[in-house]
C-alpha positions as CSV (number, residue, x, y, z in Angstrom):
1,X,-9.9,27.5,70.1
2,X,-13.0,28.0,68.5
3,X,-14.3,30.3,65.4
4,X,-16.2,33.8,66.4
5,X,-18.9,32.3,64.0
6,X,-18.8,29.0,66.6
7,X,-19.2,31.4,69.4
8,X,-21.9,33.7,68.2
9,X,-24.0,30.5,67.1
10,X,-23.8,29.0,70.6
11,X,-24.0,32.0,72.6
12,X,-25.3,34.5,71.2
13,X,-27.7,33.6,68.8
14,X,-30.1,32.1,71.4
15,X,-30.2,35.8,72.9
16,X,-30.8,37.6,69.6
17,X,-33.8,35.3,68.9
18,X,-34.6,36.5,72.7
19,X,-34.4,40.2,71.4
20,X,-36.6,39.7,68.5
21,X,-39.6,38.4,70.7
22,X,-39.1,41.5,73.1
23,X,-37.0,40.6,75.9
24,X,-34.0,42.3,76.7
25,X,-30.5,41.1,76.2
26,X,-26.8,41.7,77.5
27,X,-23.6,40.2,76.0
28,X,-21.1,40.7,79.1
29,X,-17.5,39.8,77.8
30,X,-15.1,40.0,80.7
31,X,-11.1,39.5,81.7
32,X,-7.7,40.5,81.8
33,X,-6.2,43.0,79.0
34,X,-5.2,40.8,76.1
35,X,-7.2,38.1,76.3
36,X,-9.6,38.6,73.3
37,X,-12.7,40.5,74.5
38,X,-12.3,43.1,72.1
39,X,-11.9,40.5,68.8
40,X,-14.6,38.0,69.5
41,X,-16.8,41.0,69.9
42,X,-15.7,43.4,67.0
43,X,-13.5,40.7,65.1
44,X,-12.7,41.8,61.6
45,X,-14.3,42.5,58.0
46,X,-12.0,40.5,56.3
47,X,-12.4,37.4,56.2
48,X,-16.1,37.4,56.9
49,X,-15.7,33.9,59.1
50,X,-13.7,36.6,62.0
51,X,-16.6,38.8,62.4
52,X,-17.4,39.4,65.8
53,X,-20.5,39.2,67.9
54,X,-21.5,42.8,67.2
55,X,-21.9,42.9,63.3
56,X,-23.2,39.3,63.4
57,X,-26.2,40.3,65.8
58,X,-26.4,43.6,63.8
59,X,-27.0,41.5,60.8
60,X,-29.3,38.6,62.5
61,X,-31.6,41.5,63.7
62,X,-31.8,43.7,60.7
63,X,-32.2,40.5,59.0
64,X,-35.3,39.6,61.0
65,X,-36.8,43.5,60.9
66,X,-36.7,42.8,57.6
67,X,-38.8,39.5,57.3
68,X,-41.1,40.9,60.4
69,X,-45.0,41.7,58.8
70,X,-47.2,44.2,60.6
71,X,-44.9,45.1,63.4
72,X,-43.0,47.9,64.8
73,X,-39.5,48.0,65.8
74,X,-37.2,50.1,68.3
75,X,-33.8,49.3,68.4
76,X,-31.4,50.6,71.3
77,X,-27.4,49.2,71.3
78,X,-25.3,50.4,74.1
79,X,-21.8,49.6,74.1
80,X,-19.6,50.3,77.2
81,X,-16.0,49.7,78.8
82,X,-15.3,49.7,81.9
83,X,-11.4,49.9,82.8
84,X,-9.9,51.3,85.8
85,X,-13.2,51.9,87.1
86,X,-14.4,54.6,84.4
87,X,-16.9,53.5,82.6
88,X,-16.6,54.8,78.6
89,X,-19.4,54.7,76.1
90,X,-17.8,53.3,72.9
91,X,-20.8,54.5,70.8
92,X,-21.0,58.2,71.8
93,X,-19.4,61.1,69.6
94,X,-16.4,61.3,72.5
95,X,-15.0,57.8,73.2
96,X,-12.8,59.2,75.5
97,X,-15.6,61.2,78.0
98,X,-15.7,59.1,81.1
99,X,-19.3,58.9,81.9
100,X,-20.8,59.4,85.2
C-alpha cells in the first residue's frame, strides 16, 4: 500500500547515508514470484514517483559524490537473483550465465 518513494525514504535511505560514510550496505528483497520484488526495486521511469530503490540510491549517491570536497570515491553495485537455486548476476554482459 505504500509509494516506492515511501519505501526508499524509510528503508533505504538510512543505509545510503550508511554507504556514504563507508560502511557497507545490502538491500535484500525476498518472496514468492509475483509479489513485487522486482518493481519496488527497478520500478519505472515514468512517472518519476514509481522509481524503484535502485535508481533512487543511484541518484542519492551520485548526488552526494557530487557535494563531497577533498575525498575519493569507489563505488561497487552488485545485483543478483537467486531462483531455483542459481544464482544470476543481473549486471554482467550475460544475464542468463548461472554463476558459480
Amino acid at each position: 500500500e505504500h509509494s516506492t518513494e515511501h519505501i526508499y525514504n524509510e528503508i533505504a535511505y538510512p543505509l545510503v547515508e550508511g554507504v556514504m560514510e563507508g560502511y557497507n550496505s545490502t538491500i535484500f528483497a525476498y518472496g514468492q514470484t509475483g509479489s513485487g520484488k522486482s518493481f519496488t526495486m527497478q520500478g519505472v521511469v515514468d512517472p518519476s514517483s514509481q522509481k524503484g530503490i535502485i535508481p533512487r540510491a543511484f541518484e542519492h549517491i551520485f548526488e552526494s559524490i557530487q557535494c563531497a570536497e577533498n575525498a575519493k570515491f569507489l563505488l561497487r553495485a552488485s545485483y543478483l537473483e537467486i531462483y531455483n537455486e542459481d544464482i544470476r548476476d543481473l549486471l554482467g554482459a550475460d544475464t542468463k550465465q548461472k554463476l558459480e
